[in-house]
N, C-alpha and C positions, 0 to 999 in steps of 0.2 A: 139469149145472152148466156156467157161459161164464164169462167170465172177467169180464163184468158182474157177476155174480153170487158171484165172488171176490172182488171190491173192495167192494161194496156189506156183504158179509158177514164184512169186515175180516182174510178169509184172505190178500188180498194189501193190500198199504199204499205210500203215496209214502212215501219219506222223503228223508233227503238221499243223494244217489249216494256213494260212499267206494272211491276205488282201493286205499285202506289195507286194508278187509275183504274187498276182492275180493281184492287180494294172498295175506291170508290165508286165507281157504277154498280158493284154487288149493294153497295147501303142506296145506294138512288135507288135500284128495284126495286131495294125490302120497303122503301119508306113512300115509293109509289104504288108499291102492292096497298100497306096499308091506308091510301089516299083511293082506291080501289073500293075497297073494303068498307070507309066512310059513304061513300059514295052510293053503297047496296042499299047499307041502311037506310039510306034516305031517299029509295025507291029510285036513284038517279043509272038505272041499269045502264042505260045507253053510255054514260060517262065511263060505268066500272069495267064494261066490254075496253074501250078505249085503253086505260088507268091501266088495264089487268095485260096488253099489249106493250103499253109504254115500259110497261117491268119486266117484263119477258124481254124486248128488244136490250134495256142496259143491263139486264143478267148477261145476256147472250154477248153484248158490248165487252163485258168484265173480260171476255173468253179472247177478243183478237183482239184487247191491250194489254192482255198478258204475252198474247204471239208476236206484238210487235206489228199489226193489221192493226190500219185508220180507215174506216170506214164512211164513204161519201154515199152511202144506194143503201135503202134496208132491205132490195134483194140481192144483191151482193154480200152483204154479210149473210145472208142465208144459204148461198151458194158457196161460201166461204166456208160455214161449218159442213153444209154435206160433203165438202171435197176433206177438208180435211179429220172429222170427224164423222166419218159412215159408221160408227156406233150410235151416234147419237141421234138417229134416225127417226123414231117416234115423237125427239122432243122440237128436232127441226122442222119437221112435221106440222107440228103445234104451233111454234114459233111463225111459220110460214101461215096457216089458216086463220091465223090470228092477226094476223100482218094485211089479209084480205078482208076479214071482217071489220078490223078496226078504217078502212080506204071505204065501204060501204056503210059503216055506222057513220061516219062523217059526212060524207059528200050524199048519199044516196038522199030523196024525198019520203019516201015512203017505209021508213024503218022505225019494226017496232022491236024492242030486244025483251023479251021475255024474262022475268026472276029468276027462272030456273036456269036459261041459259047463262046470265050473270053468275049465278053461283058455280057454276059447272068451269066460267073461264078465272073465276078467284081460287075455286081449286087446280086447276091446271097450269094459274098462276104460281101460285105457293110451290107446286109439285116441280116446276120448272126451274125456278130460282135454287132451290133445295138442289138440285142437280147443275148447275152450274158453280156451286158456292164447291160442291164437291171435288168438281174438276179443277178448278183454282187453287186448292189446297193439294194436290199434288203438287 
């Protein structure tokens, strides 16, 4: 799939841009990141892997409701940002391996997610969000 093939198949949409909804998806993040965060603490890693994805995707949301992109695919929005944003590479990167882990910590049987790994996706989280909150503010 390209991201021709996302628009034509109405996974991605123009619609009108809104700094209103992008405002809001950047506080959904922060406030899932820290739902995230609760979640460590109480040894509930598998949830925070999850939590720490869910906030990376509505940071990443904030970015094509400011462009004016509705998004129906959480791999079209990914494809949406490297097409349009091949700077931001390492963090769609992220966004994307996070998008897989988070499809395997849920459906898989046998998944055990490690503390440290947890901690490593709430840092990547925070780091992510921080970088979107950025581009927004332009």
């Amino acid at each position: 799939m390209n991201i021709d093939d996302c628009f034509s198949q109405g996974l991605l949409k123009r619609v009108r841009p809104s700094a209103d909804k992008a405002r809001k998806s950047l506080a959904l993040a922060e406030d899932t990141l820290l739902k995230a965060k609760d979640n460590f603490r109480m040894a509930h890693h598998d949830i925070a892997i999850v939590l720490c994805y869910t906030a990376m995707f509505h940071a990443a949301r904030s970015i094509l409701f400011r462009d004016g992109i509705k998004e129906r695919s959480h791999v079209c929005m990914v494809l949406y940002l490297r097409h349009k944003y091949p700077d931001l590479g390492k963090y769609v990167n992220t966004l994307d391996s996070y998008r897989r882990s988070r499809h395997t910590t849920l459906y898989g049987l046998d998944i055990i997610v490690k503390e440290t790994d947890a901690n490593i996706a709430l840092e990547l989280g925070k780091d992510f969000i921080s970088k979107m909150k950025s581009l927004i503010a332009r």
